[in-house]
ZAMARGU-4260 file (C-alpha; in steps of 0.2 Angstrom, whole numbers, plus 5000, padded with zeros to 4 digits):
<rodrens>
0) 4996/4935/5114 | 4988/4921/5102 | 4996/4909/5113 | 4988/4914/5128 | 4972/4914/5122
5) 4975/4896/5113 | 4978/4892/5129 | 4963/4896/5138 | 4953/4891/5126 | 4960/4876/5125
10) 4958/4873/5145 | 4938/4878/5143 | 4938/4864/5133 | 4944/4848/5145 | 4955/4842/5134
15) 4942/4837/5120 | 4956/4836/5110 | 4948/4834/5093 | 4943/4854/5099 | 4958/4859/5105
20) 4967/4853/5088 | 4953/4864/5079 | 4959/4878/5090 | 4977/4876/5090 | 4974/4878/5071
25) 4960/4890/5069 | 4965/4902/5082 | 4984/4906/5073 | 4974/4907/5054 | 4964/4919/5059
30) 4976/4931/5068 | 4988/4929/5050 | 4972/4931/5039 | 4969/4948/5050 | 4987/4954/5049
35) 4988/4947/5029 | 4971/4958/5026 | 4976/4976/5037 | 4993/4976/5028 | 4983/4973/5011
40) 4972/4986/5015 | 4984/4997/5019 | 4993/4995/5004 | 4978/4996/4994 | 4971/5010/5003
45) 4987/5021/5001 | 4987/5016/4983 | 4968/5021/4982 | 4970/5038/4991 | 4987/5043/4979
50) 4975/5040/4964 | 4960/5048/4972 | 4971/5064/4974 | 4974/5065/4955 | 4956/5067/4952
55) 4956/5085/4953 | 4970/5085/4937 | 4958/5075/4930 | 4946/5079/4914 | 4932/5066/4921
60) 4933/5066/4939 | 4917/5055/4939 | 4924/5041/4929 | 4944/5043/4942 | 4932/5041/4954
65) 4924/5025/4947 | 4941/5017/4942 | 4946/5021/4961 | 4932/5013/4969 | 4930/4998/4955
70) 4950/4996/4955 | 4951/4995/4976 | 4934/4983/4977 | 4943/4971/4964 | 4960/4970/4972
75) 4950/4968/4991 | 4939/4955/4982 | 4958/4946/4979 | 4963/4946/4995 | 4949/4937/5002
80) 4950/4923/4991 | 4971/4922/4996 | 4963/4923/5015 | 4953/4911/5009 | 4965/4898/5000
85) 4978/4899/5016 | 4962/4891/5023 | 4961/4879/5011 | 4978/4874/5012 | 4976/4871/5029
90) 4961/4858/5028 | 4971/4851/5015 | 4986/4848/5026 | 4974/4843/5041 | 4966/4828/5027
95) 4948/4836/5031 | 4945/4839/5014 | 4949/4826/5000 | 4955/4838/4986 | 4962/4857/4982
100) 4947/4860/4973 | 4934/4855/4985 | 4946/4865/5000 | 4945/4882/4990 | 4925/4878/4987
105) 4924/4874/5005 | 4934/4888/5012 | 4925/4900/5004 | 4910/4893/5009 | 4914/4895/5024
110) 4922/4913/5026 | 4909/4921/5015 | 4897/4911/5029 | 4888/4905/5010 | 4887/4888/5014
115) 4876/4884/5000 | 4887/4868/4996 | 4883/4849/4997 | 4903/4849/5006 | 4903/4844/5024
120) 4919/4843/5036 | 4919/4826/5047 | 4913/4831/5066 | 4931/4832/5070 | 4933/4847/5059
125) 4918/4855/5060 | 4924/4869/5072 | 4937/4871/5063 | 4926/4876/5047 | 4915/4889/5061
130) 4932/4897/5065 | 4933/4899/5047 | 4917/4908/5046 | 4922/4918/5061 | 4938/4923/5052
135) 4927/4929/5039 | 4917/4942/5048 | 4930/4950/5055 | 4939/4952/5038 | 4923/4957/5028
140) 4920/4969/5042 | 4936/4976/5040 | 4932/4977/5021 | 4918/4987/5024 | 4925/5001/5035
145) 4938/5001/5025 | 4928/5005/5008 | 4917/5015/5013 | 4932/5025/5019 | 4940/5024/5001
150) 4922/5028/4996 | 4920/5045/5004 | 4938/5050/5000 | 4938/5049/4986 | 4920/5055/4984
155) 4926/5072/4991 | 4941/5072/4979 | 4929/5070/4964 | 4917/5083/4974 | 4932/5096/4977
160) 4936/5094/4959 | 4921/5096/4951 | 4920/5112/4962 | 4937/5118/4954 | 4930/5116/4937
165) 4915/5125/4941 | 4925/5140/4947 | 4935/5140/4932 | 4920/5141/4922 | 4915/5155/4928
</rodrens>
């Protein structure tokens, strides 16, 4: 399906082709960053709900709850920076940016839509680096549905068990 697309995109563009390479390359990154980031929420998310569930066998359900919430932002917070070091990787292979150190500054520059850096890309590559930032909002917005998800599940675990130990109080 990416292929198709690439290839529409790349007719729109009349054989610029210091475009179309930015799109040949862009386009592929940010369909694996997407598939990379649903399969590690996934993961993380069935992971996160498992733990959730033990809340009411839990003495403190407030602090499960915040080992839950705190545990899941951390390990989401990972996978963005290996979305982001693929991108990386790839300006590195391209040549568009001189170093791994300034390609990881600049890739997540870029998908965090930060850009608060002195790094540029040469003009050649500069679509390239908005593709980036496009692949960014589409992963941070799938971040957010997704925690606040994990959020209110496991809110309502901590809520049902708090409710339990009530009743038993009583």
């Amino acid at each position: 399906m990416s292929i198709g697309i690439s290839q529409a995109v790349l007719a729109l563009l009349d054989g610029d082709s210091a475009w179309s390479t930015d799109w040949a390359w862009g386009l592929p990154l940010i369909v694996l960053t997407v598939v990379i980031h649903v399969l590690g929420l996934g993961l993380i998310g069935h992971r996160a709900i498992h733990a959730s569930s033990l809340v009411s066998k839990h003495r403190y359900p407030l602090t499960r709850f915040v080992i839950v919430v705190g545990t899941t932002t951390l390990l989401v917070t990972f996978l963005h920076g290996i979305e982001a070091i693929l991108w990386a990787k790839a300006f590195r292979l391209l040549g568009a940016l001189p170093d791994r150190k300034s390609a990881i500054l600049y890739s997540l520059n870029a998908i965090t839509s930060y850009g608060h850096t002195t790094l540029t890309l040469e003009r050649q590559w500069q679509l390239l680096g908005a593709l980036e930032a496009l692949n960014g909002w589409l992963l941070f917005g799938l971040t957010t549905a997704f925690l606040f998800s994990i959020i209110e599940k496991a809110w309502s675990f901590r809520a049902g068990a708090e409710k339990t130990a009530e009743d038993q109080t009583r």
